[in-house]
C-alpha positions in Angstrom: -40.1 -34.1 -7.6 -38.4 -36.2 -4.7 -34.6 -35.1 -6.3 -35.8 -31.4 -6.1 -37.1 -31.5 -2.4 -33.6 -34.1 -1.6 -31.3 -31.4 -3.4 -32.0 -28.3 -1.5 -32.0 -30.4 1.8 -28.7 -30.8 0.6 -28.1 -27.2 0.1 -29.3 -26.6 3.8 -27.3 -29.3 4.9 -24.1 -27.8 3.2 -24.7 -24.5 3.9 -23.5 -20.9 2.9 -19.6 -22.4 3.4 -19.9 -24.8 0.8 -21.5 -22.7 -1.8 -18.4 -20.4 -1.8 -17.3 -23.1 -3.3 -18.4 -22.4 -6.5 -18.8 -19.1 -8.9 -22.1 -17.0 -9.2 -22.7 -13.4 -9.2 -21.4 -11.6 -6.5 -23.7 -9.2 -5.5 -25.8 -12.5 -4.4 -23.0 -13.3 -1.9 -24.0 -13.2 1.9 -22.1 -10.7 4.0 -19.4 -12.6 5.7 -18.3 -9.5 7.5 -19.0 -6.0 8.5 -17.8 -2.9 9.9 -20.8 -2.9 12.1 -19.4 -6.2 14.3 -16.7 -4.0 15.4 -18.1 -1.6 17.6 -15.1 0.4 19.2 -14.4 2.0 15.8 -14.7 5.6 15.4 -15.7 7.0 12.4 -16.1 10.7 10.9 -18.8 11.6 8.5 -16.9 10.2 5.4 -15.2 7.2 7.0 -12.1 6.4 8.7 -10.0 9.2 9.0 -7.4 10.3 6.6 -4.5 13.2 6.0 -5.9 16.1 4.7 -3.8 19.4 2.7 -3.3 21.9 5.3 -5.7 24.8 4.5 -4.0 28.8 4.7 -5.7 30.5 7.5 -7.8 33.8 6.0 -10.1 36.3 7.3 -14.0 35.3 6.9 -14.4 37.9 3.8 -10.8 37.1 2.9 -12.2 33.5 2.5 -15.4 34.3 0.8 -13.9 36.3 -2.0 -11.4 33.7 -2.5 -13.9 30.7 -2.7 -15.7 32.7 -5.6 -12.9 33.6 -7.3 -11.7 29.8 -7.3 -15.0 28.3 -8.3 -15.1 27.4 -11.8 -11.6 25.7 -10.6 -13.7 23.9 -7.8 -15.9 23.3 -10.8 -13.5 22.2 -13.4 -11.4 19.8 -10.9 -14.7 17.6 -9.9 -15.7 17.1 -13.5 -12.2 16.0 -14.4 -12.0 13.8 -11.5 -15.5 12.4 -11.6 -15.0 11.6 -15.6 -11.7 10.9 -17.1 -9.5 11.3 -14.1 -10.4 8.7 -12.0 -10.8 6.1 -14.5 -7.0 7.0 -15.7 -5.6 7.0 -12.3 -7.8 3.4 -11.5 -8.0 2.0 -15.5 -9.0 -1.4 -13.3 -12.5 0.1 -12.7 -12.9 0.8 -16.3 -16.0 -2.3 -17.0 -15.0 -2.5 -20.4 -11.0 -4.1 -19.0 -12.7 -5.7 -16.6 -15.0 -7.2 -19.1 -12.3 -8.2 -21.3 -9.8 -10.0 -18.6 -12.7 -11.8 -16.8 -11.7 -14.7 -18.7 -8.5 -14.4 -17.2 -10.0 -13.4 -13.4 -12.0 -16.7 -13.1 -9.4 -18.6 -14.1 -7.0 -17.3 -11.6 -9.6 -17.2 -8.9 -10.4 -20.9 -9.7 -6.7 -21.6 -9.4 -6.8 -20.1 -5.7 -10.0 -21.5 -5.0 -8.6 -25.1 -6.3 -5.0 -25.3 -5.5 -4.4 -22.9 -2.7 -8.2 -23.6 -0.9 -8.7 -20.1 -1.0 -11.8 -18.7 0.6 -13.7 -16.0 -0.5 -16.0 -13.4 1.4 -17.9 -10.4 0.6 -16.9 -7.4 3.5 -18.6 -4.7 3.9 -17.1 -1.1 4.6 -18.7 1.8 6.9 -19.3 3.8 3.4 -21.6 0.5 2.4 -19.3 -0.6 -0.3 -18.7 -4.5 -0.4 -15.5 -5.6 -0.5 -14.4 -8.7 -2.5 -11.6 -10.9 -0.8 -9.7 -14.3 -1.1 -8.2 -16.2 2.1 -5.9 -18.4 1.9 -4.8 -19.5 5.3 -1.4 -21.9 5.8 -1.5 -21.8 9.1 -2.8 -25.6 9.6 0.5 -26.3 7.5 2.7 -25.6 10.2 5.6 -23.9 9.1 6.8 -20.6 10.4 5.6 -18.3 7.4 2.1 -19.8 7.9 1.3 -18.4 11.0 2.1 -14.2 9.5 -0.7 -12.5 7.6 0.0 -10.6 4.1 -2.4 -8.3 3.3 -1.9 -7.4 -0.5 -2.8 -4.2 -2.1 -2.9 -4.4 -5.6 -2.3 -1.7 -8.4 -4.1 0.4 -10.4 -5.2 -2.1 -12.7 -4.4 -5.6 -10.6 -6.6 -7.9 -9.3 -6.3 -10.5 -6.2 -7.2 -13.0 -8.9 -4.2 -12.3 -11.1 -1.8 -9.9 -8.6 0.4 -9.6 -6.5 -0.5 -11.8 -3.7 1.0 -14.8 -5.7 4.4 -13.7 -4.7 4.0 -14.6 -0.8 1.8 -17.3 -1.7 4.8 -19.0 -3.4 6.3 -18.3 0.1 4.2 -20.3 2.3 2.4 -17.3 3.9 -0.8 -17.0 4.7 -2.4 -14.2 2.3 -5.2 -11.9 2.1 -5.7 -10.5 -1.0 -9.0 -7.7 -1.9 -10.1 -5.7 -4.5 -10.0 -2.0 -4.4 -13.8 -0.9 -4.9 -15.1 -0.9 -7.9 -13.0 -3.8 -9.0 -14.0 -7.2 -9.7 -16.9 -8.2 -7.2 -16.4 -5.2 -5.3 -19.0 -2.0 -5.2 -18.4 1.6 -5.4 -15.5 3.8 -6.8 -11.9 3.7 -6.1 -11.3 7.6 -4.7 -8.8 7.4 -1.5 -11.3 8.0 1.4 -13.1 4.4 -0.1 -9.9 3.0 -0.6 -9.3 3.8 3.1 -12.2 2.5 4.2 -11.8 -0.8 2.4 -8.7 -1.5 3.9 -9.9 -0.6 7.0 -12.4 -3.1 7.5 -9.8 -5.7 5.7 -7.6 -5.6 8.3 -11.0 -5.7 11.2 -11.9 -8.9 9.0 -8.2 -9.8 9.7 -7.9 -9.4 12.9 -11.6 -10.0 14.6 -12.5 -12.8 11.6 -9.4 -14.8 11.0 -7.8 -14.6 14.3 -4.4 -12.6 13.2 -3.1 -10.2 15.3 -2.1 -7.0 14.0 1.9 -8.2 15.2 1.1 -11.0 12.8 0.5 -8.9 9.8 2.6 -8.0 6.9 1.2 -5.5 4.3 2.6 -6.1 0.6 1.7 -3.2 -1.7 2.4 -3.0 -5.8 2.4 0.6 -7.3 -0.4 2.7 -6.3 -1.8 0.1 -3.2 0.9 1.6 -1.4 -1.7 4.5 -0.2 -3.7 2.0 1.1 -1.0 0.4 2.1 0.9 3.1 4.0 -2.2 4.6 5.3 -2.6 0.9 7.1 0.4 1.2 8.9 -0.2 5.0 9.9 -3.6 4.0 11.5 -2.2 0.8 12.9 1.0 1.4 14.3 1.6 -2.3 15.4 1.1 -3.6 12.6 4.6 -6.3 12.4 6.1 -4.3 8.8 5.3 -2.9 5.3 6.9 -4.3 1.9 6.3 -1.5 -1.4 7.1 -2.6 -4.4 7.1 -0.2 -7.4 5.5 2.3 -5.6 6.0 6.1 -4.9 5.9 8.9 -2.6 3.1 11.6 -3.5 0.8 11.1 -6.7 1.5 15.5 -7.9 4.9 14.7 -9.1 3.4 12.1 -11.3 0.7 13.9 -12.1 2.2 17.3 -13.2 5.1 15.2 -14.9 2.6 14.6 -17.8 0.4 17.8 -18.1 1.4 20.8 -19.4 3.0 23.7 -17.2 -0.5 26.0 -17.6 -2.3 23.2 -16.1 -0.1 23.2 -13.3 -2.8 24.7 -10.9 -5.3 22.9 -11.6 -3.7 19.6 -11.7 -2.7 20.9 -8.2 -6.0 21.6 -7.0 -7.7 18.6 -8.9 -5.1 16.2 -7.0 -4.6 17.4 -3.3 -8.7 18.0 -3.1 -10.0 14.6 -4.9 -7.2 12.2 -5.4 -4.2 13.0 -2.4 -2.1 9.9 -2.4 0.2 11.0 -0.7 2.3 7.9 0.8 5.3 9.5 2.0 3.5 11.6 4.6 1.6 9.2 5.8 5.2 6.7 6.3 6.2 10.2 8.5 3.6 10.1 10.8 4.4 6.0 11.6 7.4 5.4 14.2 7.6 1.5 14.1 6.9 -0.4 11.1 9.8 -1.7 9.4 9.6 -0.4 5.4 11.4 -2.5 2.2 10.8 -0.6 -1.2 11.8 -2.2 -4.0 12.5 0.0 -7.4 13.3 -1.2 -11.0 15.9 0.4 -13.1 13.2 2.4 -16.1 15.4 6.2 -16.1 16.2 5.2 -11.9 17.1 8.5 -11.8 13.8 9.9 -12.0 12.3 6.7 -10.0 9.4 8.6 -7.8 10.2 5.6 -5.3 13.8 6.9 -4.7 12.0 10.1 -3.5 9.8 8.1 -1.3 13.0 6.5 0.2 15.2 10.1 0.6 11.5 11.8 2.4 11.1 8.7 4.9 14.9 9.2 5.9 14.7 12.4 5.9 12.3 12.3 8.4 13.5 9.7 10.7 16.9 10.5 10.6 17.2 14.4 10.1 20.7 14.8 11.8 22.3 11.9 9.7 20.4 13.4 6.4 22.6 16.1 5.5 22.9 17.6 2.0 26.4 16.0 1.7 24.7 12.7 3.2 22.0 13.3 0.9 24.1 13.6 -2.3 25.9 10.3 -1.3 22.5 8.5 -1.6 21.4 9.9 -4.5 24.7 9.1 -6.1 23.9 5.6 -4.7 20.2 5.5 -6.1 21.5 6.6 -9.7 23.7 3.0 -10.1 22.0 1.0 -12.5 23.1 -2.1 -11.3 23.6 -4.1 -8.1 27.8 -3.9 -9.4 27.6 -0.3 -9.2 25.7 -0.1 -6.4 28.6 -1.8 -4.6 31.2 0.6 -5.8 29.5 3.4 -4.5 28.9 2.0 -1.4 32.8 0.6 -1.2 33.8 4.1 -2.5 32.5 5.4 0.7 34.0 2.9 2.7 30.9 2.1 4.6 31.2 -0.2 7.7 28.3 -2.0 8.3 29.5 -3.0 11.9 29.9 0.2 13.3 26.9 1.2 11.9 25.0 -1.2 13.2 26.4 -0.6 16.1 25.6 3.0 16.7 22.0 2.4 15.6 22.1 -0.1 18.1 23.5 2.0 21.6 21.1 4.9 20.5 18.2 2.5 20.8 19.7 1.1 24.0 20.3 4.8 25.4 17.3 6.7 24.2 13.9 6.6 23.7 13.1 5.0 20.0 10.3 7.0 18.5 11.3 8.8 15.4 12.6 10.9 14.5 15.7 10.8 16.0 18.7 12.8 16.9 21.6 10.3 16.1 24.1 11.8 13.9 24.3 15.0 15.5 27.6 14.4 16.9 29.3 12.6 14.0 31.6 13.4 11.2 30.6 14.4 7.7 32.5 10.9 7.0 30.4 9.5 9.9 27.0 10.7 8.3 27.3 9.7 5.1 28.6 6.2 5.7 25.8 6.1 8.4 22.9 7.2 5.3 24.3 4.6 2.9 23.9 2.0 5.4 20.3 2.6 5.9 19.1 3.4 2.4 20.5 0.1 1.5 18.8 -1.8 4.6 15.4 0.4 3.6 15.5 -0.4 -0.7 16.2 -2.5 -3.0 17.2 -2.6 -6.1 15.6 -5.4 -8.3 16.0 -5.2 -11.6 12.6 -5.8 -13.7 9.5 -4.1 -15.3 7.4 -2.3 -13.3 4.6 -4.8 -14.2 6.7 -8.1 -13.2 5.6 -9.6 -10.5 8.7 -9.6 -7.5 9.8 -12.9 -7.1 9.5 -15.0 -3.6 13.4 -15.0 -3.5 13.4 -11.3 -3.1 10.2 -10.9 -1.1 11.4 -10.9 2.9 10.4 -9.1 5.8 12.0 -6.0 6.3 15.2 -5.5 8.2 14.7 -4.7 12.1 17.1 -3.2 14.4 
């Protein structure tokens, strides 16, 4: 009929653009990008390169002998990982929740598609996984926010259709939001070297796609995207800053926290060889980004994101982070409320000004890679006020669930020298 032959002239006519437009099944969806367009990228065998657990140095027999005697460990850990583990650790993969909150995923990706004129596109990674992402660019709006890029890494059970990336949405930025792999529209399994690689090819689609330059870029993580999240800014050191909320600093504290002692090893084993998310080394290796973490006040004490605050200061500031210095911040940490968090801080009679202003001649003096040597001639008075100052500048304490989303008013880039 003439209306057949007219409508998919029309198609033509529209194009793949306007189709994205409207809702059909993924895995139908034309490649809008892939790692292959980006040809100075330099892979290893498994992907993009990641932090791995430094092995003990044996003998060749030494290390023979030992890899039979740990076998049916090898064994045991890649069963548990392959089965149960990874589908606790990443419940968001899980196709029966995914099944049951679809209803809820197309009606908050019609929302962005609708209100925000979000675009979608299908990425693919160098492991051949296809990433599923929204756009939503404000830059044509013309405010400031507009023109920076936040890339949002969602938790172990959010989605870009329902996550996170509302926050800076409400805050006029322009935001990329994706799904780890195996969630949603994207392919293959969420273990940390695909996770890597998906975020990898994210921020190429960021930068070579959409025109953002890696200055331009914020990256916003919830709960466990902060491995993606601080593994971006390792690999991309000028990347502008990093904002984690409700995240952590190693996955094995967690992890042993709720297993019994005798498991101990091979919770050990299981997690450095298969599931390694280990976010406050891979903050230590990064020199420039500018880090907020937000933490909520469930036992704050005990707050694995108070750890990941203490290890990154720890690091950059090892002459300041002395056990006396250290106890004042912990002592800080352990206030409940933003009232007592104030009497600590006035307890130690903390002045910001001078602070800042010795933070501010060492960068003038010296060179400002970290870590670095201030504090090394300062008081026990000096050190601690000094430590207070900056876990305050680095965290925040916002007081919420750990599955409320952080509002706009307490989302801002991070403070810079």
């Amino acid at each position: 009929p003439i209306g057949q032959y007219v409508g998919t002239a029309l198609v033509c006519l529209l194009g793949v653009k306007k189709l994205a437009c409207f809702d059909f099944d993924f895995k139908h969806w034309p490649v809008d990008f892939s790692w292959k367009e980006v040809s100075s990228l330099k892979l290893s065998k498994g992907g993009v390169s990641l932090l791995r657990p430094e092995s003990k140095h044996r003998g060749a027999a030494d290390s023979v002998l030992n890899s039979v005697r740990t076998l049916p460990c090898h064994i045991l850990s890649y069963l548990i990982v392959h089965s149960f583990g990874r589908r606790m650790l990443y419940p968001g993969s899980v196709g029966l929740l995914q099944k049951a909150m679809r209803p809820m995923l197309q009606q908050g990706q019609a929302r962005l598609v609708e209100e925000f004129e979000g675009q979608r596109n299908k990425l693919v990674a160098c492991d051949g996984n296809e990433i599923d992402t929204m756009f939503v660019d404000r830059r044509k709006d013309g405010g400031q926010a507009g023109k920076t890029l936040v890339i949002c890494c969602e938790g172990n059970a959010g989605f870009y259709e329902v996550g996170c990336m509302n926050t800076p949405l409400e805050g006029g930025y322009s935001v990329l939001g994706w799904n780890h792999p195996g969630f949603g529209g994207s392919t293959g399994v969420p273990f940390p070297q695909n996770e890597a690689n998906a975020m990898d090819v994210v921020i190429q689609f960021a930068v070579h796609k959409l025109g953002f330059q890696l200055s331009d870029i914020i990256v916003y993580a919830w709960s466990i995207g902060g491995f993606t999240a601080s593994w971006a800014v390792m690999s991309y050191p000028e990347i502008r800053a990093l904002v984690l909320d409700a995240s952590f600093d190693d996955l094995l504290p967690l992890a042993l926290k709720v297993m019994p002692d005798s498991w101990r090893p091979l919770v050990t084993h299981t997690v450095r060889q298969y599931m390694n998310l280990n976010n406050a080394e891979q903050l230590c290796t990064r020199d420039q980004t500018q880090i907020n973490t937000f933490v909520g006040p469930e036992d704050i004490t005990s707050n694995r994101g108070n750890d990941l605050l203490l290890k990154l200061l720890q690091y950059r500031y090892p002459k300041v982070m002395t056990e006396d210095a250290i106890r004042a911040v912990r002592q800080w940490l352990a206030a409940g409320t933003q009232i007592e968090e104030e009497s600590v801080y006035m307890g130690y009679e903390v002045d910001d000004d001078w602070c800042l202003s010795v933070l501010q001649s060492y960068q003038t003096d010296r060179e400002t890679l970290f870590p670095w040597s201030v504090g090394e001639d300062m008081t026990l008075e000096g050190r601690r006020q000094l430590a207070l100052f900056l876990a305050r500048k680095y965290m925040r304490n916002f007081e919420t669930t750990h599955c409320t989303p952080l509002p706009i008013s307490e989302f801002r880039p991070p403070w810079k020298l």
